[in-house]
N, C-alpha and C positions, 0 to 999 in steps of 0.2 A: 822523145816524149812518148809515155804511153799510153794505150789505147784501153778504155772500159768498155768490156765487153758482157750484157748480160747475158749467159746460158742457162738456159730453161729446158725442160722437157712436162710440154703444154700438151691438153687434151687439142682435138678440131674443135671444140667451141670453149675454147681459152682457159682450162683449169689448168691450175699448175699445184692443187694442193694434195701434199700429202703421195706421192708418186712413189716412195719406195718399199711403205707399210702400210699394214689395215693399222696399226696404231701411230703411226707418224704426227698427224696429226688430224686430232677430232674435232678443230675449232666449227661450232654453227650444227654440229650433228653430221658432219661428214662422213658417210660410211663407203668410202669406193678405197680406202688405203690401199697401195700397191698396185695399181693401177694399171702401172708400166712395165710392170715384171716380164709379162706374155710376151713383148713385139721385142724388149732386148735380143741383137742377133751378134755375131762380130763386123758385121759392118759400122753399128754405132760403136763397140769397142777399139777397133781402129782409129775412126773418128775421134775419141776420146784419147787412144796416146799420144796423136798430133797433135792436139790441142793442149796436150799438157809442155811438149816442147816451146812454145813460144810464152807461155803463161809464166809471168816473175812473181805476182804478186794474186793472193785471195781477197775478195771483200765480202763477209755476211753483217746482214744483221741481227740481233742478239740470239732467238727463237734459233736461225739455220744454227751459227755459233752455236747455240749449247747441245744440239742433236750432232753435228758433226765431232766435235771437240770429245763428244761422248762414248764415240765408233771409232775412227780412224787412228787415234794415238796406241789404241790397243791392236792396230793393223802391223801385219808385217813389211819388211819393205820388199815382199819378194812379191807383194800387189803393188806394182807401177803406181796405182790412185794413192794409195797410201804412202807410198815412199816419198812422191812428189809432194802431197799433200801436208806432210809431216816435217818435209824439210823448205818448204816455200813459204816467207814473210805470210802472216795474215792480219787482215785488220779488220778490226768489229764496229760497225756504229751503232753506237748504244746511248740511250740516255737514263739508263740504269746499273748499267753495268763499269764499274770501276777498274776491275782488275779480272785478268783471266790466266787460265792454268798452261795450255796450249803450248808446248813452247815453238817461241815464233811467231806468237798472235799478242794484238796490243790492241788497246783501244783508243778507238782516234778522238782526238781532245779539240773540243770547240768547234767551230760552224763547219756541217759536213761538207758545203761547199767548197768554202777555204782550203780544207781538211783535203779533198779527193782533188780538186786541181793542185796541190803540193805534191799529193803521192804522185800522179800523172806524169808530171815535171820531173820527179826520180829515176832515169833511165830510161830504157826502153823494154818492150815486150808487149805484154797484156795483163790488166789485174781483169780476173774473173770475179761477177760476181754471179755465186751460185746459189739459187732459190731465193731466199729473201726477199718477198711479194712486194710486203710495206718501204723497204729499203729502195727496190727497184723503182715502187713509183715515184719514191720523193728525188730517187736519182733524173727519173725524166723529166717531172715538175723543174726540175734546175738546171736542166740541159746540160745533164753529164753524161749520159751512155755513147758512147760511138759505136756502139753497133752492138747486132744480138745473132748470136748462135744458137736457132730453133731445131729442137725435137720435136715435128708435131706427127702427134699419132689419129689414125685412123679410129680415135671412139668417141663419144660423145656423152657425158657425164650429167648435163643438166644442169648440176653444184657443184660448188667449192666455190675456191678462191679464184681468179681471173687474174692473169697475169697483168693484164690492161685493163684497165679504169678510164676514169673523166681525164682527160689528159686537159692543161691551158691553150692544146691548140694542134692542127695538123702535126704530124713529122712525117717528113717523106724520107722515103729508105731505099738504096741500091743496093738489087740482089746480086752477090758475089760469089752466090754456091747453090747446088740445090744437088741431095744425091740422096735417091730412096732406097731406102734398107729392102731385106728379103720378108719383112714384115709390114709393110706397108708404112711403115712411119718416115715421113721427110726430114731431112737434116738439111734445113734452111740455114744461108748466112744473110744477114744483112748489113750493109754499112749504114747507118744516118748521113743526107745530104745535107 
């Protein structure tokens, strides 16, 4: 069976919006794009090609899907992210989106819940799901994540989007990892109990 895993790279007071560009995303007037550029060291990039060893499967929702889908195809595959990325199933939940270009990527048809316990039940590994704010919380509201792989950095933004919101109820989580980069930032694991 496998395991959903959300990775994130969160500010310390919970942003997760908009981390790679000043124009990534400007939902609400957000002006800190690219945020995380500064604290990237090769400790998280290490971090990052284990984590692509055990990962079978991607999950976005539509927003990550069309900003990813828009970069990496045109990657080489002599970038590790991109090669993995390009050749690993993905799946999108969308309730607009019909059909996607991606090749690899399909859109998942009918109740997400249904839908993400079916893939889960497909093998074994991890599907990752990467950014996808609104995606992440309706996964938790449903009690599908088994665990989160955090980047959290040492700044403090004030705005954006928040990884966590009003949750239905406590979740308690075991910590499985903790290793601080040369930049201050934490690479958290957590399992859900």
């Amino acid at each position: 069976m496998r395991k959903l895993m959300v990775i994130e790279f969160v500010t310390l007071d919970g942003v997760m919006q908009s981390l790679g560009s000043p124009d990534e995303d400007r939902d609400g007037g957000f002006e800190h794009g690219g945020w995380a550029a500064p604290y990237f060291d090769e400790v998280q990039a290490s971090a990052a090609g284990e984590g692509l060893k055990g990962t079978t499967a991607y999950l976005f929702g539509r927003r990550t899907y069309e900003k990813m889908a828009a970069f990496w195809p045109t990657q080489t595959d002599e970038n590790p992210m991109a090669a993995h990325l390009n050749a690993t199933p993905k799946h999108v939940a969308s309730r607009t989106l019909t059909h996607v270009d991606w090749p690899g990527a399909s859109v998942l048809q009918g109740d997400l819940a249904q839908s993400m316990r079916d893939l889960k039940a497909q093998g074994d590994g991890v599907i990752a799901v990467l950014g996808s704010g609104v995606l992440v919380q309706e996964l938790i509201r449903q009690d599908l994540v088994d665990g989160y792989r955090l980047f959290l950095h040492p700044l403090l933004l004030g705005t954006g989007k928040r990884l966590f919101n009003e949750m239905p109820r406590p979740q308690r989580l075991r910590l499985v990892d903790s290793t601080p980069t040369s930049t201050g930032v934490l690479m958290l694991g957590y399992d859900v109990v």
